[in-house]
N, C-alpha and C positions, 0 to 999 in steps of 0.2 A: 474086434476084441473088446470087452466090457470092461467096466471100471474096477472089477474083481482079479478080472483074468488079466490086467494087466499090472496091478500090483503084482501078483500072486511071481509073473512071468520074470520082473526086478529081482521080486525077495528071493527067489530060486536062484538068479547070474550071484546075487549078493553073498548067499551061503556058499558058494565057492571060490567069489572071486572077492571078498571084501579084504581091504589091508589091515596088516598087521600094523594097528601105531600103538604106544606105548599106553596111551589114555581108553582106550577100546578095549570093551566086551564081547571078544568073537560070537557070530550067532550060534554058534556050535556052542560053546561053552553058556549064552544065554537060554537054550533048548534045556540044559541041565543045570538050570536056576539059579545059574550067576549075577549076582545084581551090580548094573555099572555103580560106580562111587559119584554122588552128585558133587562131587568136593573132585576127584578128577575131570568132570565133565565142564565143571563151571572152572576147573582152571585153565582147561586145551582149550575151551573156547573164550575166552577171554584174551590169551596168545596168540590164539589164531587169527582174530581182528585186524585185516590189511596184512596179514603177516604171510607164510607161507608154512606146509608142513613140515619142510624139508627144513626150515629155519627155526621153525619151535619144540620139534622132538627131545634136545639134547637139554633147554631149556626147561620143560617138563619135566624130565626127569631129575634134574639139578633141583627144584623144586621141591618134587613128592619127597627126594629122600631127604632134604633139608630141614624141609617144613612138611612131616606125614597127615597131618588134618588140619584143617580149618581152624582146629584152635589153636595148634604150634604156627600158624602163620599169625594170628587174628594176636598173638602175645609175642612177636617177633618185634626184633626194632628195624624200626619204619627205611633209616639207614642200611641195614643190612639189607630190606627187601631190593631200595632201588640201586643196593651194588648186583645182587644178581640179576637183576634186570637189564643191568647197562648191557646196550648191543641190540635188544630187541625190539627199541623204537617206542615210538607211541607212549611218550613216559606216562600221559595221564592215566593212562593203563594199570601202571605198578600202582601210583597212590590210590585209584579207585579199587585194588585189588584188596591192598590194606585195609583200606575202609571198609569194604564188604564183608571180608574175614572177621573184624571186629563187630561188626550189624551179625551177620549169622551167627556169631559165639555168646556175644552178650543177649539177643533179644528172641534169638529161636534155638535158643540151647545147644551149639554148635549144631543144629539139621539145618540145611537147606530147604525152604517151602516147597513144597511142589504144584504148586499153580503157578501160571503166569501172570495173575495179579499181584499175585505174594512177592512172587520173583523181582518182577519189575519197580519193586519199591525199595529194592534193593541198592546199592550204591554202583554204577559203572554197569549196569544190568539194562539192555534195551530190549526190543519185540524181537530181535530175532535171538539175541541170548536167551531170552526167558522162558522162548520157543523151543530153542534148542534144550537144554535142560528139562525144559519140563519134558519134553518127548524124549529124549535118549535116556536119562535118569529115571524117570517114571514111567516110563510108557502112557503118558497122558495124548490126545489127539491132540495136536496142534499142527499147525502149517510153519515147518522149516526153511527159511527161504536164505540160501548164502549164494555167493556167484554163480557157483558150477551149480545148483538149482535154478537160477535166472538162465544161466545156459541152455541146459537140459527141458526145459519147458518151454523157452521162447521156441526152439525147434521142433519139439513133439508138436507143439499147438502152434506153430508156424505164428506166432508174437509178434508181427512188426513194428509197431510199435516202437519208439526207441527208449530203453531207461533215460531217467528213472521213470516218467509217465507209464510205463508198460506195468511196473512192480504191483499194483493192485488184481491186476490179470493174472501176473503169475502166483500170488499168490491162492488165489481164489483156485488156481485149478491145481495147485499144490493141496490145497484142502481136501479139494474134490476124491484127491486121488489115493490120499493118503489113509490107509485102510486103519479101523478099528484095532484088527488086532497085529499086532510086532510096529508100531508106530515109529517107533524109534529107531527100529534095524530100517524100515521103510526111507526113511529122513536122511540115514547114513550111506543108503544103496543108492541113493537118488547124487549126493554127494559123490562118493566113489565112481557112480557113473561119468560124473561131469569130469572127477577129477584123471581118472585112466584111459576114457574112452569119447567121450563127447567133449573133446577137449578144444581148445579155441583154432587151433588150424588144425588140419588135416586127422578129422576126427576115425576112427578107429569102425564106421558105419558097420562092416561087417561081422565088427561082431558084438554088436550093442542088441540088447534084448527084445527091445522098442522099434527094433528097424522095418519091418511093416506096417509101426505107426508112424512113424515120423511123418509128418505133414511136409516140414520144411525140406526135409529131403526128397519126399518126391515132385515135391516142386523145381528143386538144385537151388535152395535157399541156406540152406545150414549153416553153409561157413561164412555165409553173410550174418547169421544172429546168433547175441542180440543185438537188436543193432542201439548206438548208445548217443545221446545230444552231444555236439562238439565242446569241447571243454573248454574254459575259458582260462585265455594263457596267461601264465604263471608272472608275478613281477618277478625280479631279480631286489637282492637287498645285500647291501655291502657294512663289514666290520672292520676290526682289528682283532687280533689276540694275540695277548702277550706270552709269551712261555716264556718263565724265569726259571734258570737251574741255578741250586746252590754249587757255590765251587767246588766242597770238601767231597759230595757224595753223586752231585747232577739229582737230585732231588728235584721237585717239579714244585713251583706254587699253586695251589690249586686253593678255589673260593667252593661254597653252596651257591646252587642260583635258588631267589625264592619258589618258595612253596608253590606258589600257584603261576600258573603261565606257562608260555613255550619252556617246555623240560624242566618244569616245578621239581623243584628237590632234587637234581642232579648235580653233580660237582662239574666244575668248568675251570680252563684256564684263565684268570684275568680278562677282561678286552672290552671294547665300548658295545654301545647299541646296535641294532641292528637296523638300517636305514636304506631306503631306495634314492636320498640326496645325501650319503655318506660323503662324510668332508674328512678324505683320506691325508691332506696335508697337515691337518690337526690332530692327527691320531695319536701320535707319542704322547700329545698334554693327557693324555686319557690313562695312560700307562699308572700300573701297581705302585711303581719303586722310580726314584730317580737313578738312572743307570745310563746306559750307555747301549741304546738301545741298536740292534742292526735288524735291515728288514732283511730277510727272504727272499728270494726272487721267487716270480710266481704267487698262486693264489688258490687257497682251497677250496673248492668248489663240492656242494651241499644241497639235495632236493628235499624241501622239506611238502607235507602235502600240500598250502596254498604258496610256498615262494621258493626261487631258488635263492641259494647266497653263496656268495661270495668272502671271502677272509683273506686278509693282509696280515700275513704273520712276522711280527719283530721276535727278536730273541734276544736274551742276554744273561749273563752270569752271576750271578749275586755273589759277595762273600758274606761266609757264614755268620756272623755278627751282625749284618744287617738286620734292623727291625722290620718287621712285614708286617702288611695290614691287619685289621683286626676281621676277624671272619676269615681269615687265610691261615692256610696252614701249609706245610712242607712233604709230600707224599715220592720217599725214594724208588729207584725204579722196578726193585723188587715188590713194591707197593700198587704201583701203578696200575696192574691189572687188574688188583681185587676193587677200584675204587669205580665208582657211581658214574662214571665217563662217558657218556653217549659219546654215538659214531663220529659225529662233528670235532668235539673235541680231542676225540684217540687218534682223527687226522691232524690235526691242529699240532699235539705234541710230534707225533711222526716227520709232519712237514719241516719241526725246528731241528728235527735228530739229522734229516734228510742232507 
């Protein structure tokens, strides 16, 4: 089968079998000249970054109807964006989100560029986002390359190679294959494949469109690729945090962490650094409030991408008259959910409720 007919054989499984997600222009409805929104496409894929479908849908949509274009994000406060982001990880995500909202609104008249030059100069905007956009949003040719595409090609073209060393291969024959015309329905079929059918174990062979080309399959390579360099293991890094509740209401002290760094501009509970020679007998002198601190038993445990941690959690009660730090404030527990809390810290206060 040729480099035609095996597009052609994709985009035909793709027009019946593509998913329904919230951010998506069915091919059916792109055949009848619906054009995707490049302000949805650059936000699903932005979310989607290490993330999962299944975890960024309800977030998307909390999103679109919140903030409907690029310029009701791009004039949002900045606060508001990373309370709805808390949960979704990856905070430099939210603030690069912001920023690029405000770069598209102020310097390209709320449109999105449609090259991948343009793209890329963009804030939080790398080769495979600029790729992606510019081929789903414009139908421009570029080469899509996300997991379930390193999947889907390491096997078709039997890749052995192990990422990341293999990614210039797959690309290249991602290029190759990627047809002039529906580029973009082509980039999403190639995705949907990986994601329903060519999936990491016990792939779905019969009824994948490709299954007389698969190389690695007729070798019984498949569910060996791709194959990936061993990782290198994770240190462990140990805290404190403090959860103070007010007496009158159990209200929570919560700080901003700065701007920039692990989870810039997120709100957190109190608590020291975070250290692989954590000096756990000193931890109180580190504490918010002079109180009357009791630890926890047990210890929360947190995978961030280069480390795990660990947390030693104190608690204690404050009365309402005490003075609090400055940069702190008092968030009661009907409050609690709308506020900027990554997952770490939403275990944090749980552990002290616990």
């Amino acid at each position: 089968m040729n480099k035609h007919s095996s597009s052609e054989a994709l985009l035909t499984w793709y027009d019946r079998n593509a998913r329904d997600l919230p951010w998506r222009v069915s091919p059916g409805d792109r055949k009848l000249g619906v054009v995707p929104d490049p302000y949805e496409v650059w936000l699903s894929e932005i979310m989607l970054q290490q993330t999962t479908v299944a975890a960024v849908k309800d977030y998307f949509v909390k999103f679109k109807t919140r903030w409907p274009t690029v310029a009701d994000l791009a004039a949002a406060d900045e606060a508001d964006v990373m309370k709805a982001w808390a949960g979704l990880g990856y905070y430099s995500r939210a603030r690069n989100l912001k920023n690029c909202a405000e770069t598209v609104a102020e310097i390209h008249d709320g449109r999105f560029p449609n090259t991948e030059k343009e793209l890329l100069a963009l804030p939080g905007i790398g080769p495979y986002t600029a790729a992606a956009i510019s081929t789903i949003a414009f139908d421009s040719h570029a080469a899509v390359v996300d997991g379930n595409v390193e999947r889907v090609l390491s096997r078709r073209f039997q890749i052995e190679d192990p990422l990341p060393d293999s990614k210039t291969e797959i690309r290249a024959a991602m290029h190759n294959l990627t047809p002039l015309d529906r580029p973009g329905d082509f980039a999403q079929a190639v995705m949907d494949l990986g994601a329903t059918i060519c999936t990491p174990k016990r792939p779905a062979c019969g009824l994948c469109p490709w299954l007389e080309e698969c190389t690695a399959r007729k070798s019984g390579l498949h569910e060996t690729l791709p194959r990936k360099a061993p990782k290198k293991q994770k240190p462990t890094r140990y805290g404190a945090a403090f959860v103070a509740r007010r007496e009158t209401d159990g209200a929570v002290l919560l700080r901003r962490r700065p701007p920039k760094g692990l989870l810039g501009g997120m709100s957190e509970v109190p608590g020291t650094e975070w250290h692989e020679d954590f000096d756990a007998a000193s931890a109180v002198q580190s504490a918010p409030l002079a109180s009357s601190w009791r630890q926890r038993s047990g210890e929360v445990k947190h995978t961030f991408t280069h480390f795990h941690l660990k947390l030693t959690i104190y608690q204690a009660l404050i009365p309402a008259s005490h003075p609090i730090p400055d940069g702190c404030w008092w968030s009661k527990p009907s409050e609690l959910e709308d506020e900027a809390l990554p997952t770490v810290m939403r275990k944090a206060v749980e552990w002290a409720r616990g």
